[in-house]
KOLKEBA-132188 format. One record per residue: residue number from 1; residue in one letter; chain; x, y, z of N, C-alpha, C in turn. Coordinates in steps of 0.02 Angstrom, whole numbers, plus 50000, padded with zeros to 5 digits. Layout:
// residues N
@num = NUM&residu = A&chaine = A&nx = X&ny = Y&nz = Z&cax = X&cay = Y&caz = Z&cx = X&cy = Y&cz = Z
...
***
This chain:
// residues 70
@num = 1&residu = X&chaine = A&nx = 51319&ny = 50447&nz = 49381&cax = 51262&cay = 50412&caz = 49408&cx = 51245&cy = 50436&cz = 49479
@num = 2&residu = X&chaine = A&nx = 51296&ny = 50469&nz = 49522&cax = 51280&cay = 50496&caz = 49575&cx = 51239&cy = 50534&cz = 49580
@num = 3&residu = X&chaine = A&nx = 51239&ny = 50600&nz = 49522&cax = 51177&cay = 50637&caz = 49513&cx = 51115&cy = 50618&cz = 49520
@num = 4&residu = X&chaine = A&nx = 51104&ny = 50583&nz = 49472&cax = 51039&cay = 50546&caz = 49462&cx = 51012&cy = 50515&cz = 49517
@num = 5&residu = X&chaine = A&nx = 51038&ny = 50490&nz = 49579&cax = 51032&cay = 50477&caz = 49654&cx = 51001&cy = 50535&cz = 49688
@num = 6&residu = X&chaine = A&nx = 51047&ny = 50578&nz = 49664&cax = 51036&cay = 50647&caz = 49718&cx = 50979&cy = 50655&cz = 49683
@num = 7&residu = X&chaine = A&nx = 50977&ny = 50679&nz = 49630&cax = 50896&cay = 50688&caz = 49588&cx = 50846&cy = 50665&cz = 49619
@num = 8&residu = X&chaine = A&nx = 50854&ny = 50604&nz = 49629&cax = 50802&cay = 50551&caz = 49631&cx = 50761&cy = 50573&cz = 49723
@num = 9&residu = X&chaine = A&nx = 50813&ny = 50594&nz = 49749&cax = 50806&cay = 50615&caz = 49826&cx = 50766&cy = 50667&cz = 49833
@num = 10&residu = X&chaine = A&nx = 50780&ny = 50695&nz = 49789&cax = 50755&cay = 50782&caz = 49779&cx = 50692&cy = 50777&cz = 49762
@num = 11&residu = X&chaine = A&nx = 50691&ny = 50728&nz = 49703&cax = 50629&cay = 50735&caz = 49675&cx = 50560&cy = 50703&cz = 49710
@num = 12&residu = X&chaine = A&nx = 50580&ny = 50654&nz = 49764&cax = 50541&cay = 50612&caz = 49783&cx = 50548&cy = 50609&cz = 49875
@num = 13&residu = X&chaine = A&nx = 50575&ny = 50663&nz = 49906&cax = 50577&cay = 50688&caz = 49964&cx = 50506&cy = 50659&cz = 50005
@num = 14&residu = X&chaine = A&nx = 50459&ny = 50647&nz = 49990&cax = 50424&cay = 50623&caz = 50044&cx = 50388&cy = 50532&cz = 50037
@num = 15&residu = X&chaine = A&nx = 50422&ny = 50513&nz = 49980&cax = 50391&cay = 50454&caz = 49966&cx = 50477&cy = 50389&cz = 49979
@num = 16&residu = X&chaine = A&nx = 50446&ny = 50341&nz = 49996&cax = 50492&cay = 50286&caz = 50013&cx = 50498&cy = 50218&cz = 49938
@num = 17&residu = X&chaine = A&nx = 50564&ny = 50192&nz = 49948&cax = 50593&cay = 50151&caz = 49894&cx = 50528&cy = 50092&cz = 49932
@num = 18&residu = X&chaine = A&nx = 50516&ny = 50026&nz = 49891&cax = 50490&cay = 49981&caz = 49897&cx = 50500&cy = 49950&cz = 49981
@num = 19&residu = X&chaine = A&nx = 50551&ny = 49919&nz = 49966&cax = 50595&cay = 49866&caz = 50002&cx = 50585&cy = 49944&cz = 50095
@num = 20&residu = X&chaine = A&nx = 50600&ny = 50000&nz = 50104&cax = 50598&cay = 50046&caz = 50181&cx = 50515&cy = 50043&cz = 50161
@num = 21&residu = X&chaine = A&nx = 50470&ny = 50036&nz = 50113&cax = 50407&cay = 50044&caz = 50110&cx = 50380&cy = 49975&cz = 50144
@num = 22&residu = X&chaine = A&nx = 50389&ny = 49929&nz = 50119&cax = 50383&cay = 49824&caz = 50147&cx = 50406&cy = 49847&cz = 50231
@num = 23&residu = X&chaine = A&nx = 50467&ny = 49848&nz = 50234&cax = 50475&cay = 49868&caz = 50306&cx = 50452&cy = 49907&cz = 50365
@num = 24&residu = X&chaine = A&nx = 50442&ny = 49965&nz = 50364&cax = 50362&cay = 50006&caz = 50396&cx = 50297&cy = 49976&cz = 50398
@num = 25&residu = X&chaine = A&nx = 50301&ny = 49947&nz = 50323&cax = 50205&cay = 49921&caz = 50309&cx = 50205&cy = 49833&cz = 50346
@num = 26&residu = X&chaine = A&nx = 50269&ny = 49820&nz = 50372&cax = 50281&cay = 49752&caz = 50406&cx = 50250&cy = 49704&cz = 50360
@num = 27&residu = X&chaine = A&nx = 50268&ny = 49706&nz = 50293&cax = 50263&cay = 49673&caz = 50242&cx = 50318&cy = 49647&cz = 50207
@num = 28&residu = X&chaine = A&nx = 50333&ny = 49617&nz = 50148&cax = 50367&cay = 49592&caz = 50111&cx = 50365&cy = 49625&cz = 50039
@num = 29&residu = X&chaine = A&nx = 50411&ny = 49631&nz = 50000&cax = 50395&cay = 49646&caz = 49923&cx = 50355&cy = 49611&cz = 49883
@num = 30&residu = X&chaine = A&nx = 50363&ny = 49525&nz = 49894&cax = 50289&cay = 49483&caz = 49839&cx = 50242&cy = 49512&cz = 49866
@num = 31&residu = X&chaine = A&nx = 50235&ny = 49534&nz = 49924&cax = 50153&cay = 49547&caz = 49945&cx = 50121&cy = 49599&cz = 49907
@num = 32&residu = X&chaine = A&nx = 50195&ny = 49648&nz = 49914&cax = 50164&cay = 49719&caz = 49888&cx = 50162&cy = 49681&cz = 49810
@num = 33&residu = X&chaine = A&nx = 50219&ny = 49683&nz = 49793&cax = 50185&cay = 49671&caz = 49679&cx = 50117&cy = 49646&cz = 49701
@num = 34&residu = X&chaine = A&nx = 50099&ny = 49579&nz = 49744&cax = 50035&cay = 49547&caz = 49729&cx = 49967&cy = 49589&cz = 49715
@num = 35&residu = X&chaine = A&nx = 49977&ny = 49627&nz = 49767&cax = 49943&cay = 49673&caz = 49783&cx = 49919&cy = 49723&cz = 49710
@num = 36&residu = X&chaine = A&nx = 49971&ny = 49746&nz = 49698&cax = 49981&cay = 49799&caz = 49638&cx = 49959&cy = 49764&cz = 49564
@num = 37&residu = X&chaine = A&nx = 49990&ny = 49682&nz = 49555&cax = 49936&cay = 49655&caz = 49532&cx = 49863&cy = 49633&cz = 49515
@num = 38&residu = X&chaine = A&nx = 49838&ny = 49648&nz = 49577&cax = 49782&cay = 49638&caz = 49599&cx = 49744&cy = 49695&cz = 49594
@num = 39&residu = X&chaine = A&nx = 49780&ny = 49756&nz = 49593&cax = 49737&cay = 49820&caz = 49574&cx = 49733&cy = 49862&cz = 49659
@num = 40&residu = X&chaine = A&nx = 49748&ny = 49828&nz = 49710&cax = 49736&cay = 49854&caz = 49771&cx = 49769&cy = 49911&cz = 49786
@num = 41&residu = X&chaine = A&nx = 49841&ny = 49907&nz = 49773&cax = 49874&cay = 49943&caz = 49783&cx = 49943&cy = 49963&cz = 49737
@num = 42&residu = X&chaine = A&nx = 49928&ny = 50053&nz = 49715&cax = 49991&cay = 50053&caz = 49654&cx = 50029&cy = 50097&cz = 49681
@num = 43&residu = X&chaine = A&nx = 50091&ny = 50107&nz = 49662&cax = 50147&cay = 50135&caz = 49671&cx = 50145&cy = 50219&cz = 49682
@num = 44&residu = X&chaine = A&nx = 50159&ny = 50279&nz = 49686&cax = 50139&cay = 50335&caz = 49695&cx = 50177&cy = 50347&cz = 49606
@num = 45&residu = X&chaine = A&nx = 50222&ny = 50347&nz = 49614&cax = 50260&cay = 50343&caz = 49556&cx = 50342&cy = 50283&cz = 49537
@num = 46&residu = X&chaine = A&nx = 50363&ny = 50291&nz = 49485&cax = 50412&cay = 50250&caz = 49472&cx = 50459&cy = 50302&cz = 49433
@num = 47&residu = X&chaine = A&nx = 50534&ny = 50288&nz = 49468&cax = 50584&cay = 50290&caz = 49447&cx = 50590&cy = 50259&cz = 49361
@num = 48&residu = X&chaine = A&nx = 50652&ny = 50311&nz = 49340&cax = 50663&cay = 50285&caz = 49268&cx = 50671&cy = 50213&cz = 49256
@num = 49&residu = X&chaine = A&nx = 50713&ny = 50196&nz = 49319&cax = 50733&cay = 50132&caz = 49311&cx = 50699&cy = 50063&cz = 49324
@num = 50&residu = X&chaine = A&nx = 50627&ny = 50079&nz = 49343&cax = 50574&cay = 50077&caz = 49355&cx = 50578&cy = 50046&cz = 49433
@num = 51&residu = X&chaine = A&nx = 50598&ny = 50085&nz = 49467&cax = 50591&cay = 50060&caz = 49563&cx = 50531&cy = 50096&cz = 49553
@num = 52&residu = X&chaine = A&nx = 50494&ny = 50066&nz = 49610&cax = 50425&cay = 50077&caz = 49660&cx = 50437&cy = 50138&cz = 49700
@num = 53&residu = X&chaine = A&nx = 50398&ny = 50172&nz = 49698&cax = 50418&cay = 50224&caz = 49759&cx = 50314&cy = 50236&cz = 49790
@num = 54&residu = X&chaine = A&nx = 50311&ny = 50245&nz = 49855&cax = 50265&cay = 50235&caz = 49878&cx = 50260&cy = 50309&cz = 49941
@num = 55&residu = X&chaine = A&nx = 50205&ny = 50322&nz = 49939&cax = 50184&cay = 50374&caz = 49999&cx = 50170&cy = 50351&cz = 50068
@num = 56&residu = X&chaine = A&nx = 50187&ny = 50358&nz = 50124&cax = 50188&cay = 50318&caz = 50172&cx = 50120&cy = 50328&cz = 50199
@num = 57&residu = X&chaine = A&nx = 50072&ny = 50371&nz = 50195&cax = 50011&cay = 50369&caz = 50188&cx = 49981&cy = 50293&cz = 50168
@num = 58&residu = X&chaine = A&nx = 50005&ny = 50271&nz = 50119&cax = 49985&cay = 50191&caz = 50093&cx = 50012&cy = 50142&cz = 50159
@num = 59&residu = X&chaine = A&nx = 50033&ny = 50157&nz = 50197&cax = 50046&cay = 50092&caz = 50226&cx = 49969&cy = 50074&cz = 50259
@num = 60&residu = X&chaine = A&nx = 49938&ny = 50122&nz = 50263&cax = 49873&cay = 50117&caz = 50296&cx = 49835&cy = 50068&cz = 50254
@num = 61&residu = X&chaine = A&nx = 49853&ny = 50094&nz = 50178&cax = 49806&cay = 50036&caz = 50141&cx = 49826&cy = 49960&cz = 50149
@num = 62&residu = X&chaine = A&nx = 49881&ny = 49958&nz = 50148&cax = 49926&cay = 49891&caz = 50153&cx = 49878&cy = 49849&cz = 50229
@num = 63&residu = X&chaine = A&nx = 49880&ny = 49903&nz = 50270&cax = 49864&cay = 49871&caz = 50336&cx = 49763&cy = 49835&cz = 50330
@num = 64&residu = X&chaine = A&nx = 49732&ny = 49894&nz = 50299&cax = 49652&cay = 49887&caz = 50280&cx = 49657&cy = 49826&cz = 50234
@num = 65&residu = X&chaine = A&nx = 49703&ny = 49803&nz = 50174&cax = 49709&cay = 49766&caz = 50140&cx = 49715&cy = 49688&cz = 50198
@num = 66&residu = X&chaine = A&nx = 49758&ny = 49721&nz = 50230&cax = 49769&cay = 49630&caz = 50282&cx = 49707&cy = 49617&cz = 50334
@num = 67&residu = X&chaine = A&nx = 49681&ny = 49676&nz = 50346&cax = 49627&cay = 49669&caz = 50398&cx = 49574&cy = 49618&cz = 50350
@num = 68&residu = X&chaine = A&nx = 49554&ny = 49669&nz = 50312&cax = 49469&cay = 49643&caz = 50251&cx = 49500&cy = 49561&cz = 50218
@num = 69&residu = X&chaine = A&nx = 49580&ny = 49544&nz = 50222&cax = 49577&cay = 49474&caz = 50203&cx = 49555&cy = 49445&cz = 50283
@num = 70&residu = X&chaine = A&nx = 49561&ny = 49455&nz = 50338&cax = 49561&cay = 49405&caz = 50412&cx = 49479&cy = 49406&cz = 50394
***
């Protein structure tokens, strides 16, 4: 299973897990699913195991998303 870690590193070198993605975007994880529910905002891709993985480029959306609700 270690492999599949390292894999996972390799394969996804510029994009962040959920939970370091919530943290930069000074968000929470319900916010983000809500969000992704909502159609606003989706994942860049997903892990087999199905984790979130996100481009940090998106935190911008996250941020336009909180502005257009104030």
């Amino acid at each position: 299973s270690g492999a599949g870690t390292e894999e996972t590193m390799i394969d996804r070198p510029n994009l962040l897990k959920i939970g370091d993605f919530a943290r930069i975007a000074d968000t929470n994880l319900r916010t983000l699913r809500y969000y992704e529910e909502l159609g606003l905002l989706a994942p860049a891709t997903r892990s087999e195991g199905g984790f979130r993985y996100y481009r940090l480029t998106d935190v911008n959306r996250v941020r336009m998303i909180r502005e257009l609700q104030g």
